[in-house]
VOGU-3710 file (C-alpha; in Angstrom, 3 decimals, decimal comma):
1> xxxxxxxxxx> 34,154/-84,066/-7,189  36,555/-81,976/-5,393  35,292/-79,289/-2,864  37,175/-75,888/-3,747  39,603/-75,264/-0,405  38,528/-72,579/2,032  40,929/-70,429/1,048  39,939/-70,598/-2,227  36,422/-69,626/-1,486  37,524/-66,921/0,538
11> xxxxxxxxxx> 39,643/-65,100/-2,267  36,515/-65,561/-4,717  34,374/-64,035/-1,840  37,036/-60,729/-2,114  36,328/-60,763/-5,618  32,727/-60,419/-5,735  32,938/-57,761/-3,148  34,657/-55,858/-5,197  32,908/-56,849/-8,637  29,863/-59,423/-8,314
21> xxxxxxxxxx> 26,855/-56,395/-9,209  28,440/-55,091/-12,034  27,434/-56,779/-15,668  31,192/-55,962/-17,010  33,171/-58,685/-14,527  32,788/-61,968/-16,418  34,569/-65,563/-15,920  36,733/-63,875/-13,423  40,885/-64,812/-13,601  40,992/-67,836/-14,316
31> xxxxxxxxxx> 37,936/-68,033/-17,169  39,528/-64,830/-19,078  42,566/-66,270/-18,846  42,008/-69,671/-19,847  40,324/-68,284/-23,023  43,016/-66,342/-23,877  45,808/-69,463/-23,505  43,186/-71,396/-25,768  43,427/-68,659/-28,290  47,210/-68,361/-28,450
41> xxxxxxxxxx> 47,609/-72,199/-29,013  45,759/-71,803/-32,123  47,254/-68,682/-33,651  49,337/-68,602/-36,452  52,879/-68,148/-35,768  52,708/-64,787/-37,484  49,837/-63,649/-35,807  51,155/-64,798/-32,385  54,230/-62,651/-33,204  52,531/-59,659/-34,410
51> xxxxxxxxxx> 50,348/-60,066/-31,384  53,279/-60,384/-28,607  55,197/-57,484/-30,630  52,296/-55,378/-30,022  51,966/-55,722/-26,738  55,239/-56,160/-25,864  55,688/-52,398/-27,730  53,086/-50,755/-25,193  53,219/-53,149/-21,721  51,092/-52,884/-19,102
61> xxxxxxxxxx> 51,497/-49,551/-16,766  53,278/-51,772/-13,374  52,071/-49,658/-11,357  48,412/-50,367/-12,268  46,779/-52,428/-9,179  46,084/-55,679/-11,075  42,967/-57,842/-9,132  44,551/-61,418/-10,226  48,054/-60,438/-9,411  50,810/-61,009/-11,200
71> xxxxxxxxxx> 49,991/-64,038/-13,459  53,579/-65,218/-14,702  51,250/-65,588/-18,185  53,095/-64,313/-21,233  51,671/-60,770/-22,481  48,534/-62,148/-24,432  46,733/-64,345/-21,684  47,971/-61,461/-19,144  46,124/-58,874/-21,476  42,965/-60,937/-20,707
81> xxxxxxxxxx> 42,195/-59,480/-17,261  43,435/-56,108/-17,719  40,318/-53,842/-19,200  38,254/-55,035/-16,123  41,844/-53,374/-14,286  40,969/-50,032/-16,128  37,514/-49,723/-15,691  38,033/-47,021/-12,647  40,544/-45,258/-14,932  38,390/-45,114/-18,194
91> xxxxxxxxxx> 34,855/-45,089/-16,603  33,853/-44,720/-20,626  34,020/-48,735/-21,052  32,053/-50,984/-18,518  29,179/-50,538/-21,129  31,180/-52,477/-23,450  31,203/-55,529/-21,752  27,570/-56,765/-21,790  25,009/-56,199/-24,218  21,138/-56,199/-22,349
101> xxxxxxxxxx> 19,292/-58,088/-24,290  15,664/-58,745/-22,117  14,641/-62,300/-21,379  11,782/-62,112/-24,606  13,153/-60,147/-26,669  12,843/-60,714/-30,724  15,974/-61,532/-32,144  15,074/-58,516/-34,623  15,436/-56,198/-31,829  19,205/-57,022/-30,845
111> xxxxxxxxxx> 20,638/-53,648/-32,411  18,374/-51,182/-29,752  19,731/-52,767/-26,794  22,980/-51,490/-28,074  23,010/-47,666/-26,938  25,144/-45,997/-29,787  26,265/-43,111/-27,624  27,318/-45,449/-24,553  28,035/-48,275/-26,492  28,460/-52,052/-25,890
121> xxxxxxxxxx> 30,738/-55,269/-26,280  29,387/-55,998/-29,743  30,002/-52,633/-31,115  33,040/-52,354/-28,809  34,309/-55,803/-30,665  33,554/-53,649/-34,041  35,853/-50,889/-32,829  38,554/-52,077/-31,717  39,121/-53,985/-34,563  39,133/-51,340/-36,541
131> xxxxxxxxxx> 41,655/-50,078/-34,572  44,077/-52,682/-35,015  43,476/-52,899/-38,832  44,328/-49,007/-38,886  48,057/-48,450/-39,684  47,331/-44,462/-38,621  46,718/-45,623/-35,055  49,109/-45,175/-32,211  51,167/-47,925/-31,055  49,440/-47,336/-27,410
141> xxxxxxxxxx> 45,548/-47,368/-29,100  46,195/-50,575/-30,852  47,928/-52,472/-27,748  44,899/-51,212/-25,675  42,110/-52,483/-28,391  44,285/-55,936/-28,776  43,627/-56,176/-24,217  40,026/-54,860/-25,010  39,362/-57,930/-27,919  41,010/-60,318/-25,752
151> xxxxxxxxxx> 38,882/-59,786/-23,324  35,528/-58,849/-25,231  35,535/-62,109/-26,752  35,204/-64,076/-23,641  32,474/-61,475/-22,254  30,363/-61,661/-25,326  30,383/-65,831/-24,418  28,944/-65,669/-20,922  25,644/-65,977/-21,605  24,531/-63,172/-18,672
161> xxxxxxxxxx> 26,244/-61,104/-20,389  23,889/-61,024/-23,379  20,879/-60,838/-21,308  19,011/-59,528/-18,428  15,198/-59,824/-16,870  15,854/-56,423/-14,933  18,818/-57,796/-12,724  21,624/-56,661/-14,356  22,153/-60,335/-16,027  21,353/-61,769/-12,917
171> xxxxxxxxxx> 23,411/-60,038/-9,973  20,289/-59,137/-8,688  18,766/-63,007/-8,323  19,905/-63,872/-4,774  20,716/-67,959/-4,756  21,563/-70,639/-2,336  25,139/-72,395/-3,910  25,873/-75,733/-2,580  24,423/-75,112/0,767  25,935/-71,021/0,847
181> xxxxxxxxxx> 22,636/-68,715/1,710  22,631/-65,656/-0,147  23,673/-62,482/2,437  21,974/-58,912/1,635  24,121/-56,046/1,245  27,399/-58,225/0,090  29,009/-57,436/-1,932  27,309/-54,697/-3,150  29,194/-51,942/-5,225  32,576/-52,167/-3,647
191> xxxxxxxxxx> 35,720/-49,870/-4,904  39,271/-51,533/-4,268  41,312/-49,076/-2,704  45,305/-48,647/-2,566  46,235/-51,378/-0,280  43,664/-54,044/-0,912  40,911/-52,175/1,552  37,336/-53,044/0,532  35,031/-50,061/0,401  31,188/-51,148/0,640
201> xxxxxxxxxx> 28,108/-49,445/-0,875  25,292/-50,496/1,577  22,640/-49,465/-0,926  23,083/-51,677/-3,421  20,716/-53,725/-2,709  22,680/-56,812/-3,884  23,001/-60,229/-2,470  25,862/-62,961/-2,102  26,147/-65,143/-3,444  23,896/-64,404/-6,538
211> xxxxxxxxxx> 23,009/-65,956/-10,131  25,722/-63,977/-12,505  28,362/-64,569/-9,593  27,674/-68,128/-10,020  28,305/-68,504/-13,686  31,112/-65,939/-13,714  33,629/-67,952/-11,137  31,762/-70,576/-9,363  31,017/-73,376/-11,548  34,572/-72,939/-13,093
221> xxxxxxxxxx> 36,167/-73,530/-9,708  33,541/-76,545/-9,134  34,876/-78,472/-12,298  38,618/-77,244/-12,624  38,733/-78,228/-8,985  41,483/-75,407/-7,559  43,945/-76,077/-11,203  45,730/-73,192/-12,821  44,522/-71,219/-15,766  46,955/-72,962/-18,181
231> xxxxxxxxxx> 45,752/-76,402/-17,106  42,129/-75,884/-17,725  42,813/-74,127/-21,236  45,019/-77,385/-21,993  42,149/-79,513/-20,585  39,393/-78,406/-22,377  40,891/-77,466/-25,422  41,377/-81,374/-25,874  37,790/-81,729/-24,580  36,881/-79,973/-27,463
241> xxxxxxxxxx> 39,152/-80,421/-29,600  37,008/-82,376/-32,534  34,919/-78,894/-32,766  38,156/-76,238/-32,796  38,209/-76,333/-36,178  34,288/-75,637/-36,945  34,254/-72,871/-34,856  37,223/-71,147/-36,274  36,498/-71,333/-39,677  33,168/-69,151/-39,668
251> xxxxxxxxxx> 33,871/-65,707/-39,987  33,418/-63,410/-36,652  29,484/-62,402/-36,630  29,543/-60,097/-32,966  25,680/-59,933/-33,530  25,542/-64,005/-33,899  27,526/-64,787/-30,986  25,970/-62,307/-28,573  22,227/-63,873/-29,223  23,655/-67,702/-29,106
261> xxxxxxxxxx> 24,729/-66,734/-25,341  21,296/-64,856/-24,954  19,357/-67,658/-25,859  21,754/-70,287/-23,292  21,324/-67,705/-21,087  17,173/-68,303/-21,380  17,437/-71,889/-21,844  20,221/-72,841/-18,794  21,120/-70,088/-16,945  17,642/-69,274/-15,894
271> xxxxxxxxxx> 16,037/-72,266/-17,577  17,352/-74,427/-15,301  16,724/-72,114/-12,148  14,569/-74,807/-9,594  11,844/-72,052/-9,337  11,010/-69,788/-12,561  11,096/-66,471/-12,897  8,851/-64,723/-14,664  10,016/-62,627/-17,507  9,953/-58,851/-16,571
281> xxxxxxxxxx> 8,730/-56,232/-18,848  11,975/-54,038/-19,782  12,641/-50,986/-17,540  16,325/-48,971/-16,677  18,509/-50,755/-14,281  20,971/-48,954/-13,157  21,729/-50,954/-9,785  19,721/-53,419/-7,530  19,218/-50,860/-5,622  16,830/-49,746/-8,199
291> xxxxxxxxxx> 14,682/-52,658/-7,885  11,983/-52,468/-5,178  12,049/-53,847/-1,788  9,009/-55,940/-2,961  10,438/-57,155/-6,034  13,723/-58,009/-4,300  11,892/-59,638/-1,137  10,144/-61,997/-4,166  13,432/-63,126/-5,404  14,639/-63,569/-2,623
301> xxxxxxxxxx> 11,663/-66,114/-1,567  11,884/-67,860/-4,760  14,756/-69,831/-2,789  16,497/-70,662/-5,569  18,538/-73,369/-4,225  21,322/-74,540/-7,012  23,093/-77,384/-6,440  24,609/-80,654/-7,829  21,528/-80,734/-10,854  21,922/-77,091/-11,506
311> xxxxxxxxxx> 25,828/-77,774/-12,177  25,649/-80,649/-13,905  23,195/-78,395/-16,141  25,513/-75,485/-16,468  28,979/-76,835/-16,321  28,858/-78,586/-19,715  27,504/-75,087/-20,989  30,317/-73,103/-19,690  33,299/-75,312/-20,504  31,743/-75,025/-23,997
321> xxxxxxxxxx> 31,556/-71,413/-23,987  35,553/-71,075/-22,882  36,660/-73,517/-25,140  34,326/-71,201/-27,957  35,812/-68,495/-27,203  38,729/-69,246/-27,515  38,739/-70,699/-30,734  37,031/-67,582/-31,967  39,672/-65,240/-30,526  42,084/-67,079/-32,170
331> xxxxxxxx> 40,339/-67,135/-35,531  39,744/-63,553/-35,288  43,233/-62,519/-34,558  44,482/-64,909/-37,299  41,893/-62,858/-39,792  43,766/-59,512/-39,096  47,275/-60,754/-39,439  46,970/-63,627/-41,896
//
């Protein structure tokens, strides 16, 4: 396998220390972006050009600071990164990207861990479709809620974003990645500021890497091996091409797809962890910081050292996931402009 360049590591190091503790940043560039491509080559050509039309309508604001640059994607797979952009600007939506589901939770109990004053992705899903069925709504609300589905739709498939053991779906679980020690106190809660400047938080009480870092952008660099967004959409939507059509003609269940990433998220992503952890009785997480120094000194000591068998474990699971997504995007957009 091919060993991700320095400078490749390096740029994904910037990007968990501006993102890695927070549950909302999930698959990073390249993963949100790759589900989106895999969604637009399965749309319909009137629902592709109802799509573009909308966004095209309202664009992006240019002089928004963008964290993957500019893309040279068309508008759709470009939308697929932005509502991580806006968080800052609309601090009323990083509870939409997660739902915390605890590690042992009933399936029955799925609809409390969904706050219905703060919110989260599956009821955020349920909005902002309504939104773009609405004829009444604003050319600007419905561009926004097609960016915020876009992107939903590949949060609620990462599977630690659909759970959590009280560490914020695992960017509180220090780890060792292919010989990379875990350092306290990076990233941390870190705010981008005007001229790329990283500002750090040194009470988080974070480490780096860390579990949810891992599954967000490190295995996908491991297996797509430095290649652009559009080639690993074209590559693994003919990986899975012989299931595309299963998964896109079920209608949209938010509730369904949320628990099927819980429950890979108990079986793999900590499943497959060398050293268990035990499953934590729910309690408020706000940050790491709000674990104690002795629960944070025992994960730590777990040494949870994930290499080539925890890879070969996971990988499979998140190609599967992208490729999922994507089909579902693509179904679901289809569904609201047949």
């Amino acid at each position: 396998m091919i060993r991700v360049p320095g400078a490749v590591r390096l740029l994904l190091f910037s990007f968990f220390l501006l993102a890695a503790t927070s549950p909302s940043w999930a698959w990073g560039c390249k993963g949100h972006q790759g589900v989106a491509l895999i969604a637009e080559s399965h749309l319909t050509p009137h629902a592709r050009e109802t799509a573009l039309s909308i966004l095209k309508a309202v664009p992006i604001d240019p002089t928004l600071p963008r964290y993957c640059g500019a893309s040279g994607l068309d508008p759709f797979a470009d939308a697929s990164t932005w509502p991580d952009d806006i968080r800052k600007l609309r601090p009323d939506t990083p509870p939409w990207h997660f739902i915390d589901i605890p590690r042992g939770a009933p399936k029955s109990d799925m609809a409390k861990y969904c706050p219905s004053q703060e919110g989260c992705v599956t009821s955020a899903l349920t909005e902002q479709i309504r939104v773009l069925r609405d004829p009444k709504e604003t050319p600007q609300a419905k561009a926004d809620a097609l960016r915020f589905v876009i992107h939903f739709v590949g949060d609620i498939h990462q599977p630690l974003h659909a759970s959590t053991n009280n560490d914020l779906g695992g960017n509180c679980v220090p780890v060792t990645f292919f010989g990379q020690a875990p350092q306290e106190g990076a990233p941390g809660r870190r705010l981008v500021e005007p001229g790329g400047s990283v500002q750090n938080n040194p009470d988080s009480g974070s480490f780096h890497p860390n579990l949810h870092e891992v599954w967000d952008v490190e295995i996908i660099e491991r297996f797509s091996s430095g290649e652009s967004s559009q080639n690993l959409a074209k590559e693994l939507d003919r990986k899975f091409s012989a299931r595309m059509r299963a998964w896109q003609s079920r209608p949209a269940d938010f509730s369904a797809w949320a628990w099927e990433s819980h429950e890979l998220a108990e079986k793999v992503a900590y499943g497959e962890l060398p050293h268990r952890i035990p499953i934590a009785a729910p309690r408020p997480i706000a940050s790491c910081a709000d674990l104690s120094a002795t629960e944070r000194a025992g994960l730590l000591q777990l040494r949870e050292n994930l290499a080539d068998d925890y890879e070969n474990a996971a990988a499979p699971v998140v190609q599967e996931q992208l490729a999922k997504a994507g089909a579902r995007l693509a179904s679901l957009i289809n569904s609201i402009w047949p």
